[in-house]
Backbone as JSON Lines, residues from 0, in Angstrom:
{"i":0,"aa":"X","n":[22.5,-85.41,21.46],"ca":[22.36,-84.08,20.9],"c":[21.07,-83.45,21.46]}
{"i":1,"aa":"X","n":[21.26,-82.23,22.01],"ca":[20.09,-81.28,22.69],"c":[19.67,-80.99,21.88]}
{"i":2,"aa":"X","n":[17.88,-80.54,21.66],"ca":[17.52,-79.75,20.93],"c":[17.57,-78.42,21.19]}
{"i":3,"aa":"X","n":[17.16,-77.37,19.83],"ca":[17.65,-76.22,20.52],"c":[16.23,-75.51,20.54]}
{"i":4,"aa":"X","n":[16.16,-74.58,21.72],"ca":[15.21,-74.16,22.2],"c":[14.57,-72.77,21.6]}
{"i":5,"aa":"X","n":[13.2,-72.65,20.64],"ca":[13.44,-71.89,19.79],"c":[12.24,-70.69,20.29]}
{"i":6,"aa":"X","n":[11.64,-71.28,21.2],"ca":[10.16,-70.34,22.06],"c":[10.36,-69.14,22.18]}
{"i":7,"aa":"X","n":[11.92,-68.79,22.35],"ca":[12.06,-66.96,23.3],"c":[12.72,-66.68,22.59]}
{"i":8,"aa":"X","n":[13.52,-67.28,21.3],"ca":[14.65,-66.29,20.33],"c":[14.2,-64.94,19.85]}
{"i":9,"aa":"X","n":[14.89,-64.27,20.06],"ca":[14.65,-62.71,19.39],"c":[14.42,-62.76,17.92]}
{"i":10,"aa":"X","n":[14.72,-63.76,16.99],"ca":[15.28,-63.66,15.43],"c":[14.19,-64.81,15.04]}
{"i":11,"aa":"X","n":[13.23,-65.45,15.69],"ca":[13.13,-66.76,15.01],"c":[11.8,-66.24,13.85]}
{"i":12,"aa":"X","n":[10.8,-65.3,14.61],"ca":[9.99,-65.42,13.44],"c":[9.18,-64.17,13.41]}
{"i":13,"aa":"X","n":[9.8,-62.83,13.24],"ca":[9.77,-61.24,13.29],"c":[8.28,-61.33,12.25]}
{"i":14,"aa":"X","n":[7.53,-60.54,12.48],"ca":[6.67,-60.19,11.47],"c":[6.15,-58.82,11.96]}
{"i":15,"aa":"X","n":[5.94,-57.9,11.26],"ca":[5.44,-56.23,11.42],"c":[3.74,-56.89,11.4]}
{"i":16,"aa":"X","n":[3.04,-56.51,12.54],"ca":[1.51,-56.58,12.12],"c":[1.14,-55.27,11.36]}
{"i":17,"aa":"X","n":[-0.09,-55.03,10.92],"ca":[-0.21,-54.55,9.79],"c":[-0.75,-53.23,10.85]}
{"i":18,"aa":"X","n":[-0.29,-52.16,9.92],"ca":[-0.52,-50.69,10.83],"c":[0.99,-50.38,11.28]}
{"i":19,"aa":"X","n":[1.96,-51.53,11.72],"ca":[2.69,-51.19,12.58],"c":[4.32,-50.99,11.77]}
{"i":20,"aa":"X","n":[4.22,-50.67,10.42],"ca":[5.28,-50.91,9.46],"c":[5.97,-49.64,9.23]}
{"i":21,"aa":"X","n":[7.29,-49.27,9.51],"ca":[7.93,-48.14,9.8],"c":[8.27,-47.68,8.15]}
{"i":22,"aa":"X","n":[7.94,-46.91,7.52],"ca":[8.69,-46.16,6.35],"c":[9.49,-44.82,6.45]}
{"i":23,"aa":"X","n":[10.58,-44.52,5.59],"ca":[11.69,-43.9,5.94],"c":[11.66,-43.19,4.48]}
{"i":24,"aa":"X","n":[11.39,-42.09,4.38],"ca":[11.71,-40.94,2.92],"c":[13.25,-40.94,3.46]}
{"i":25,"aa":"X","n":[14.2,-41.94,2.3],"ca":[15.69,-41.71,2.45],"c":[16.11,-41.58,0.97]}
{"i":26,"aa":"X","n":[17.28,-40.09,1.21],"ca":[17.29,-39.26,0.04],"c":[15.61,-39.65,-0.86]}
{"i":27,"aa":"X","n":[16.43,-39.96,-2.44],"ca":[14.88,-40.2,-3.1],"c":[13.94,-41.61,-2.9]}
{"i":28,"aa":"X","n":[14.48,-42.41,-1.73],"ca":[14.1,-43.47,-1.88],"c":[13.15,-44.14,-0.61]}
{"i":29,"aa":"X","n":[12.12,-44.83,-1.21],"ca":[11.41,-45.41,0.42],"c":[11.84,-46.56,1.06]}
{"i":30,"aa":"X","n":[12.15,-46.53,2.3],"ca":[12.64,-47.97,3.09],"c":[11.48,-47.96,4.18]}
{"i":31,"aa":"X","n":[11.02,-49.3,3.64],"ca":[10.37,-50.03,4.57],"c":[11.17,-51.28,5.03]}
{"i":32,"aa":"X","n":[11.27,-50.55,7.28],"ca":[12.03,-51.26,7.85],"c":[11.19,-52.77,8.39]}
{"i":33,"aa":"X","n":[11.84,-53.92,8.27],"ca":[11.57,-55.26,8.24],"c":[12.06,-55.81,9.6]}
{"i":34,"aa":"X","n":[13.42,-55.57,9.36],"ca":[13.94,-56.32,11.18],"c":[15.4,-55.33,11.37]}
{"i":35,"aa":"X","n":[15.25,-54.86,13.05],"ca":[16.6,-54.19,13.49],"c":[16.93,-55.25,14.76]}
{"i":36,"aa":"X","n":[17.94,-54.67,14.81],"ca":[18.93,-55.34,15.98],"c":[18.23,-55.43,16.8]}
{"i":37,"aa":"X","n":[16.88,-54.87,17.24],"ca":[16.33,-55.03,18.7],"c":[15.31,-56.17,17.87]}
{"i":38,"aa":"X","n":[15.43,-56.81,17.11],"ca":[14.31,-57.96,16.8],"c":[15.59,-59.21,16.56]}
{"i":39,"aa":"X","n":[16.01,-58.91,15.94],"ca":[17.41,-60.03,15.66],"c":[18.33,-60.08,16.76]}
{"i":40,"aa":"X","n":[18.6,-59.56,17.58],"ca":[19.12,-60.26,18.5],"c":[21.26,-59.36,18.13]}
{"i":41,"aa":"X","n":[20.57,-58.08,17.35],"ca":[22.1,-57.46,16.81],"c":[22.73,-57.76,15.89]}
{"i":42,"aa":"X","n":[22.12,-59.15,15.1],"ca":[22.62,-59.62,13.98],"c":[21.81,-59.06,12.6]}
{"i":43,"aa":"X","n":[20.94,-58.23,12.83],"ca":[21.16,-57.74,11.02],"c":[20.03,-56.58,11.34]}
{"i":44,"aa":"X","n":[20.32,-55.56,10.59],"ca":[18.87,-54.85,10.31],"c":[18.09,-55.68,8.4]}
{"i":45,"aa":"X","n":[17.26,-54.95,8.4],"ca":[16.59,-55.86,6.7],"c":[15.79,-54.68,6.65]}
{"i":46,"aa":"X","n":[16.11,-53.8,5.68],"ca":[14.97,-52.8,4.87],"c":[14.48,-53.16,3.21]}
{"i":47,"aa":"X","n":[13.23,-53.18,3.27],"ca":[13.05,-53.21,1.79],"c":[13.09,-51.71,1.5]}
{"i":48,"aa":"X","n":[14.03,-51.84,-0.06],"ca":[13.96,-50.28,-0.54],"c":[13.49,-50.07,-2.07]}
{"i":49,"aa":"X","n":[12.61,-49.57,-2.42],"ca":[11.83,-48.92,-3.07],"c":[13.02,-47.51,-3.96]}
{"i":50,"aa":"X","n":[13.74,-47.88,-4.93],"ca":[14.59,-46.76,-5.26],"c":[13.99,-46.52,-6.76]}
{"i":51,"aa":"X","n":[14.0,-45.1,-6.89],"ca":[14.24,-44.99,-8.2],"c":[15.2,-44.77,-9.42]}
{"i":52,"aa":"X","n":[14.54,-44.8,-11.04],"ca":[15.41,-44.97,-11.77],"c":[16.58,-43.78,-11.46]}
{"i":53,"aa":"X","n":[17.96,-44.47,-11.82],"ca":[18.85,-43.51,-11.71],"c":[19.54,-43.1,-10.32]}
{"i":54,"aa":"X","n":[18.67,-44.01,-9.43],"ca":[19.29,-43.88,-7.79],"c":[20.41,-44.14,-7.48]}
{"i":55,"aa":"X","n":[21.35,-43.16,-7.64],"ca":[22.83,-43.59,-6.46],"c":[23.5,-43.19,-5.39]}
{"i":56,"aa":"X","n":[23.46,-43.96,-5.02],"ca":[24.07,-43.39,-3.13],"c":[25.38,-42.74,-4.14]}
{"i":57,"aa":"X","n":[26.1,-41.19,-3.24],"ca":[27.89,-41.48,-3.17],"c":[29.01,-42.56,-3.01]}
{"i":58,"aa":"X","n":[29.68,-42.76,-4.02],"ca":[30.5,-43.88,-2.9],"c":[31.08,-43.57,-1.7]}
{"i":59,"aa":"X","n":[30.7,-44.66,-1.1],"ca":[30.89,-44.85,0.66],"c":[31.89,-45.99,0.8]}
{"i":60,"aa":"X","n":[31.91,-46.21,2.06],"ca":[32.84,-47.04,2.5],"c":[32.01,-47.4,3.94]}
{"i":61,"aa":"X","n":[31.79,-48.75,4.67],"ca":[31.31,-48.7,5.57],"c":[32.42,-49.77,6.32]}
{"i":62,"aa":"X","n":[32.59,-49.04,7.23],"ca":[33.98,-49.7,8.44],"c":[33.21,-50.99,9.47]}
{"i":63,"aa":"X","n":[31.75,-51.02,9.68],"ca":[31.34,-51.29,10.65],"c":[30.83,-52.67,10.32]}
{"i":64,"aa":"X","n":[29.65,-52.98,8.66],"ca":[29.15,-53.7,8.82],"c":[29.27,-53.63,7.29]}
{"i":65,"aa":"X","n":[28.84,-55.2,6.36],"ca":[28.85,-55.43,5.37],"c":[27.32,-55.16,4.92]}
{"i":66,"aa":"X","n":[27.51,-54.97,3.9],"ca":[26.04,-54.37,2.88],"c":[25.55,-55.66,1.74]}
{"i":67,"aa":"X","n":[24.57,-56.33,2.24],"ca":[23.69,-56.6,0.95],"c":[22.47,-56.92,0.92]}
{"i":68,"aa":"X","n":[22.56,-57.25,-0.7],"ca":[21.49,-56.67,-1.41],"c":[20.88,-57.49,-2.05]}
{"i":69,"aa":"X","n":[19.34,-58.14,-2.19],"ca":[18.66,-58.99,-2.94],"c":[17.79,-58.72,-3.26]}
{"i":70,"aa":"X","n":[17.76,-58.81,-4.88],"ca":[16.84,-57.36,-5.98],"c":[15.52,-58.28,-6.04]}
{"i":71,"aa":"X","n":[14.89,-57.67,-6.07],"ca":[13.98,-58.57,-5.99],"c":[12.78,-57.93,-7.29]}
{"i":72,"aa":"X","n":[13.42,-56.67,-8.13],"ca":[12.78,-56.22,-9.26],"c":[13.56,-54.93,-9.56]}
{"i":73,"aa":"X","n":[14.09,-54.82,-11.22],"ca":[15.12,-53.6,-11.38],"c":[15.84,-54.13,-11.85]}
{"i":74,"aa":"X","n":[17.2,-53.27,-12.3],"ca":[18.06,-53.57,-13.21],"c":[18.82,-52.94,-11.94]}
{"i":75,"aa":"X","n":[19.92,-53.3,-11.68],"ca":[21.18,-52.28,-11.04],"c":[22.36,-52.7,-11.21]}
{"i":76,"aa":"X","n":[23.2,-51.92,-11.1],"ca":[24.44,-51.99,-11.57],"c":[25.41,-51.55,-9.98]}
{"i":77,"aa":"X","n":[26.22,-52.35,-9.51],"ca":[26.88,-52.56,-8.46],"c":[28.42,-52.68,-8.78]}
{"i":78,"aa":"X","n":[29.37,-51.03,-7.64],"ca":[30.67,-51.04,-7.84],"c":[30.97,-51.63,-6.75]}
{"i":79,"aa":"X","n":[31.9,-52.18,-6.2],"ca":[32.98,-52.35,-5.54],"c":[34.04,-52.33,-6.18]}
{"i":80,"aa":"X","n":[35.0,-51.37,-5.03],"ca":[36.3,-51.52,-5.21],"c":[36.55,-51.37,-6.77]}
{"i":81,"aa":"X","n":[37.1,-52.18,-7.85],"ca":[37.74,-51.98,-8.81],"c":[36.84,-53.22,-9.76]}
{"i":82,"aa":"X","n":[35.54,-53.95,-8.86],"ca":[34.68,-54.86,-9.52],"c":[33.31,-54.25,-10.09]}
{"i":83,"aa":"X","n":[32.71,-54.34,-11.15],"ca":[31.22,-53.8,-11.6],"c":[30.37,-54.83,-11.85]}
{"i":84,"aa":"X","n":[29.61,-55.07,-11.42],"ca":[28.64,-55.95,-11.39],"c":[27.01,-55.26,-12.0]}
{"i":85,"aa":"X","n":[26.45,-55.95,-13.11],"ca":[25.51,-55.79,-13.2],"c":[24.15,-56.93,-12.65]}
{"i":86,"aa":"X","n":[23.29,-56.89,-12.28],"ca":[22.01,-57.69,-11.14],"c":[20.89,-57.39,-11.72]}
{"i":87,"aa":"X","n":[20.07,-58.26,-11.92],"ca":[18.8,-58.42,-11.92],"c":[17.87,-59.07,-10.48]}
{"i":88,"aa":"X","n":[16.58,-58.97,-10.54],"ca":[15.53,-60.12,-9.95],"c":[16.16,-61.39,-9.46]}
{"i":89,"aa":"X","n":[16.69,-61.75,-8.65],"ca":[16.94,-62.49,-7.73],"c":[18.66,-62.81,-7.86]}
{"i":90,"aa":"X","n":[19.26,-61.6,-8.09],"ca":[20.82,-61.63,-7.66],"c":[20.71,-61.01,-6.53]}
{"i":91,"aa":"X","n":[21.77,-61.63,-5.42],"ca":[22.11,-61.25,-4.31],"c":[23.99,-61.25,-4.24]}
{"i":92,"aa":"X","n":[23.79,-59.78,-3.5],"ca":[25.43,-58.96,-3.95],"c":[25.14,-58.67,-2.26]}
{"i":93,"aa":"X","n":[26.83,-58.95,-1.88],"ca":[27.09,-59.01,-0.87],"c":[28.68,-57.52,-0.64]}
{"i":94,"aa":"X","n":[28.68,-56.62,-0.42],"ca":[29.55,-55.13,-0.3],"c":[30.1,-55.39,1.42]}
{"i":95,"aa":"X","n":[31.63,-56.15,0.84],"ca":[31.92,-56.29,2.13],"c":[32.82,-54.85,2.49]}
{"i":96,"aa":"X","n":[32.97,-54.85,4.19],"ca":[33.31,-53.7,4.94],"c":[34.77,-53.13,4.43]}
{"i":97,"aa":"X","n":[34.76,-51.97,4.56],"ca":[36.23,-51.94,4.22],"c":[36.54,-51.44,2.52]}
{"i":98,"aa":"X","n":[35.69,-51.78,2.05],"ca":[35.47,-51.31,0.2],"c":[34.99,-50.45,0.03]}
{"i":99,"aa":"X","n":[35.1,-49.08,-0.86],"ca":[34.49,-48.79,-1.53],"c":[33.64,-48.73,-2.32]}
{"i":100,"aa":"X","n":[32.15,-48.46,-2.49],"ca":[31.38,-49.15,-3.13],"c":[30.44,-47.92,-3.41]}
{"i":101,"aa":"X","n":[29.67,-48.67,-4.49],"ca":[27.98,-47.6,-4.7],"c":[27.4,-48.55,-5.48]}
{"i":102,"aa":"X","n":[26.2,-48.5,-5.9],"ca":[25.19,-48.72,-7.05],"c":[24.25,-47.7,-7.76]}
{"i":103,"aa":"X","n":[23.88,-48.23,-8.61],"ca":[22.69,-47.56,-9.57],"c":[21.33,-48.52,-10.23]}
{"i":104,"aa":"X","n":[20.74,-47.54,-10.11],"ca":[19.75,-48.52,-10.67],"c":[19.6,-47.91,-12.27]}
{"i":105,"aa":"X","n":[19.4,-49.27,-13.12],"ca":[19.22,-48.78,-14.42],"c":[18.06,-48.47,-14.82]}
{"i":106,"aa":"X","n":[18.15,-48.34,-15.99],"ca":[16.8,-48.22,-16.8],"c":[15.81,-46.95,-16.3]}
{"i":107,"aa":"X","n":[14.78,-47.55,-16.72],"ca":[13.04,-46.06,-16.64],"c":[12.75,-47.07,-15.57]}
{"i":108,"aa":"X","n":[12.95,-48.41,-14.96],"ca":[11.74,-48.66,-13.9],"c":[12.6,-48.61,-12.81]}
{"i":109,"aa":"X","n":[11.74,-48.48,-11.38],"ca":[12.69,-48.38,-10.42],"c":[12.78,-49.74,-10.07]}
{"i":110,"aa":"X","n":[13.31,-50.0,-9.04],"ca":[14.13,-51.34,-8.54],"c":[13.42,-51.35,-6.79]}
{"i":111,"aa":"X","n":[13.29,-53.06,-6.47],"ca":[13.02,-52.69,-5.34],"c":[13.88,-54.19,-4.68]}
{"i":112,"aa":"X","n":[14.61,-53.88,-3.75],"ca":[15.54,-54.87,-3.0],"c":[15.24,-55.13,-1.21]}
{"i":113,"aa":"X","n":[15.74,-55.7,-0.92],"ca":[15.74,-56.4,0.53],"c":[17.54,-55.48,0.77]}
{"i":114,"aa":"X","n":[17.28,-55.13,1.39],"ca":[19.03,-54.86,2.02],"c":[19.17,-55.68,3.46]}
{"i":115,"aa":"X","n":[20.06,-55.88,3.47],"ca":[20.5,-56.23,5.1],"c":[21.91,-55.83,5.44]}
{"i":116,"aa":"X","n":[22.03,-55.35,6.37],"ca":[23.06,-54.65,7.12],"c":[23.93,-55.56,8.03]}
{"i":117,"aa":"X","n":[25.05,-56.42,8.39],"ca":[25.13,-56.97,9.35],"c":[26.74,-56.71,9.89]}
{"i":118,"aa":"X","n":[27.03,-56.7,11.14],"ca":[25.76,-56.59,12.06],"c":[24.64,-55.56,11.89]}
{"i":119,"aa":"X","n":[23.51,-55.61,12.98],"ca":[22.78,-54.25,12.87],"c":[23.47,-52.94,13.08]}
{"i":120,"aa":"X","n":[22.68,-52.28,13.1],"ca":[22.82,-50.83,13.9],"c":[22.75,-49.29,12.4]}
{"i":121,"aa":"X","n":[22.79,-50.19,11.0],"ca":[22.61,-49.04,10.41],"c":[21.43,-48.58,10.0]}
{"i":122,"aa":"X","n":[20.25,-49.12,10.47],"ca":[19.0,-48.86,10.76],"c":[18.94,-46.77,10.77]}
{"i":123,"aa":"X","n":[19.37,-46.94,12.07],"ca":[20.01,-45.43,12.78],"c":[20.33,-44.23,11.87]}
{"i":124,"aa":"X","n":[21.31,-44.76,11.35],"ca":[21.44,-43.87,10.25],"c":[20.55,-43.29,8.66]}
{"i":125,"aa":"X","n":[19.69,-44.59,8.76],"ca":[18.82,-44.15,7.52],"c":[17.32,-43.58,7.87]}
{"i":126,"aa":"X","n":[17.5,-43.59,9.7],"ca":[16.31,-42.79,10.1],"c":[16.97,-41.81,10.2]}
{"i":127,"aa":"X","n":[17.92,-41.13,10.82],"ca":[18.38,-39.76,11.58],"c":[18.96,-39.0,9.65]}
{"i":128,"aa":"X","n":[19.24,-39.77,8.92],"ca":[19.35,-38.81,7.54],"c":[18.34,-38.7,6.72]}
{"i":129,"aa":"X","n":[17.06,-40.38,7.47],"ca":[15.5,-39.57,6.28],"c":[14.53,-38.86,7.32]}
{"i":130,"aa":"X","n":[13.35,-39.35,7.0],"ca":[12.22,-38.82,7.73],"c":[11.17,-39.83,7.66]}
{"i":131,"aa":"X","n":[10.54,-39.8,8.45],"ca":[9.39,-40.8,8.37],"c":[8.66,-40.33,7.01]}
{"i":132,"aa":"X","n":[8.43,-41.65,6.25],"ca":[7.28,-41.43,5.45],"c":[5.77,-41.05,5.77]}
{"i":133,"aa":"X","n":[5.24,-39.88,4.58],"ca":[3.68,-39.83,5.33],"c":[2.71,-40.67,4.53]}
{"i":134,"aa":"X","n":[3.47,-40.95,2.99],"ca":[3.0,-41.95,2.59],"c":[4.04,-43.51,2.07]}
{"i":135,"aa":"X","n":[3.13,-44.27,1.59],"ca":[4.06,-45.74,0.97],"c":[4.79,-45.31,-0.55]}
{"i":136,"aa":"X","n":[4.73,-43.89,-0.44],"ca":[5.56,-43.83,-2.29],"c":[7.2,-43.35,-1.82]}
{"i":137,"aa":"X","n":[7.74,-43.35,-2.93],"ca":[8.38,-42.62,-3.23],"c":[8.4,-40.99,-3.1]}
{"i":138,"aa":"X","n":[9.51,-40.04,-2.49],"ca":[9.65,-39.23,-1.74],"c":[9.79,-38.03,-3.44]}
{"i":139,"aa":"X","n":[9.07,-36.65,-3.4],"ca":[9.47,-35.84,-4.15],"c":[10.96,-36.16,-4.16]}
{"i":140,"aa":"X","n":[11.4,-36.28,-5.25],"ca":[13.0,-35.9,-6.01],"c":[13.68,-34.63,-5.54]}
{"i":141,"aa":"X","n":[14.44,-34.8,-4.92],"ca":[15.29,-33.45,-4.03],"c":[17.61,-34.07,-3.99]}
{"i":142,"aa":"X","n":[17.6,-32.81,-4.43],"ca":[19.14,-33.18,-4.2],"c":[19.2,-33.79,-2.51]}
{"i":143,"aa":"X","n":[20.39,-34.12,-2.11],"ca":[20.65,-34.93,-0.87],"c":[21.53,-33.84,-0.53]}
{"i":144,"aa":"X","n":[21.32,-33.38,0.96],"ca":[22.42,-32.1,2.14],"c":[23.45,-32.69,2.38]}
{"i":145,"aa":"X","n":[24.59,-32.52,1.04],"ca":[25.8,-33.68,1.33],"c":[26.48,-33.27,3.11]}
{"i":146,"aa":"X","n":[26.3,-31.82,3.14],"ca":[27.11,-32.29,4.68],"c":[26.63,-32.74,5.56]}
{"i":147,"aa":"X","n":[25.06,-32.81,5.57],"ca":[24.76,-33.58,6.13],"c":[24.75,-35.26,6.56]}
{"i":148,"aa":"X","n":[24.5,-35.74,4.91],"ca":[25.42,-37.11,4.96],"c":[26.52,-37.31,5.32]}
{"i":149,"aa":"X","n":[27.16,-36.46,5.04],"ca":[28.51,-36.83,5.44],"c":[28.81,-37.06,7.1]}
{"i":150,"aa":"X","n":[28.22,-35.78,7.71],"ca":[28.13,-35.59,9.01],"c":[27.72,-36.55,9.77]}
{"i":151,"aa":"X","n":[26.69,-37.44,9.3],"ca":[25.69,-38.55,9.86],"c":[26.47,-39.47,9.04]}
{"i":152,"aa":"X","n":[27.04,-39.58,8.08],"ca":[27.91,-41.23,8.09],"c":[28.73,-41.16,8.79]}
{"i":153,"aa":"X","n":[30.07,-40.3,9.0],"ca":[30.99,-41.13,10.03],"c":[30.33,-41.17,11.33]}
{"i":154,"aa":"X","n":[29.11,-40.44,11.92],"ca":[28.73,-41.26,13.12],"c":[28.39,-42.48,13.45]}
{"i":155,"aa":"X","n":[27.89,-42.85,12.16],"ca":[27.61,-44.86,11.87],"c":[28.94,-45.53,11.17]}
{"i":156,"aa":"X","n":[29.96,-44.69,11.51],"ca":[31.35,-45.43,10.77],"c":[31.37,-45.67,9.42]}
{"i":157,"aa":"X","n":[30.73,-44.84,8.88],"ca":[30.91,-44.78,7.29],"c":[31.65,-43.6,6.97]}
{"i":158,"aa":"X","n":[32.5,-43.38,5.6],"ca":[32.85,-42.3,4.66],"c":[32.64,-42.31,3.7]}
{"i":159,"aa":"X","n":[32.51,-40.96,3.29],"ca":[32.5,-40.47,1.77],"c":[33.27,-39.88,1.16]}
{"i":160,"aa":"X","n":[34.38,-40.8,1.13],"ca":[35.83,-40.05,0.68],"c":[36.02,-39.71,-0.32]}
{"i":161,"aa":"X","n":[35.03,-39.33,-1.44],"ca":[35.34,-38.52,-2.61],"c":[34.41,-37.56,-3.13]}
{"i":162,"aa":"X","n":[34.4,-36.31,-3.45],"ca":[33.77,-35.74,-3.46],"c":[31.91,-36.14,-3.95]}
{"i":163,"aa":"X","n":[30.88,-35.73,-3.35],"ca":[29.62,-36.01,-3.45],"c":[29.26,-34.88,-4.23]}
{"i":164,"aa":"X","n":[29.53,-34.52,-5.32],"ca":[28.57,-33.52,-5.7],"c":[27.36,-33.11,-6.23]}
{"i":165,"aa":"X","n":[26.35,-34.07,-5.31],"ca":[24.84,-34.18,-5.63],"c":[24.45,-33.72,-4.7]}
């Protein structure tokens, strides 16, 4: 048995030096990006997200890549499909492709999770629909430019097949 050679892997041991940590004002929420496809090797993006109380995406549907999620503080409450799941502090919920899905976060405190995307590539989309953060908070509270989401999910192979009216 060869050993395996771990010196040049793209994925083996990613770390942001300090200064160099990308934040993303998406809708009301902050993502600080951790690892994209150009560090993993195409196998996952990882944002920590910073959401607040009452945060819910539209339900979506993502064709491309499976969605999850490991809370790592918060209450949230997770649909798929025709399943509801409620999560705390160290549940990890896995929104495979092809489903319908959303969450919420409960309660007065906000929630803060690890997401990972896999494969990568939806990185893309949660820069080209936020904006760079100018600070590490949370973004003024603003409705979300549904056609704009909309417009910018099916370019990352997502839909929002029911009406968004936020």
């Amino acid at each position: 048995m060869s050993e395996l050679s771990v010196q040049n892997h793209p994925a083996l041991a990613f770390t942001s030096p300090e200064g160099e940590v990308e934040q993303i004002w998406f809708l009301n929420a902050l993502l600080t990006v951790k690892a994209t496809g150009a560090t993993t090797g195409g196998a996952f993006d990882m944002v920590e997200e910073l959401l607040p109380p009452g945060f819910s995406p539209p339900p979506h549907i993502h064709y491309r890549e499976e969605e999850c999620f490991y809370i790592i503080s918060g209450q949230m409450t997770f649909t798929c499909g025709d399943r509801t799941i409620a999560a705390g502090p160290g549940a990890f919920i896995i929104l495979p492709r092809g489903i319908l899905h959303t969450f919420r976060v409960e309660g007065t405190e906000p929630a803060r999770t690890l997401m990972i995307n896999t494969p990568a590539g939806l990185i893309g989309f949660f820069r080209e629909m936020g904006r760079p953060a100018p600070t590490p908070t949370l973004p003024p509270a603003a409705p979300p430019d549904v056609a704009k989401l909309r417009r910018i999910s099916e370019a990352y192979g997502c839909a929002i097949p029911v009406p968004a009216g936020r």
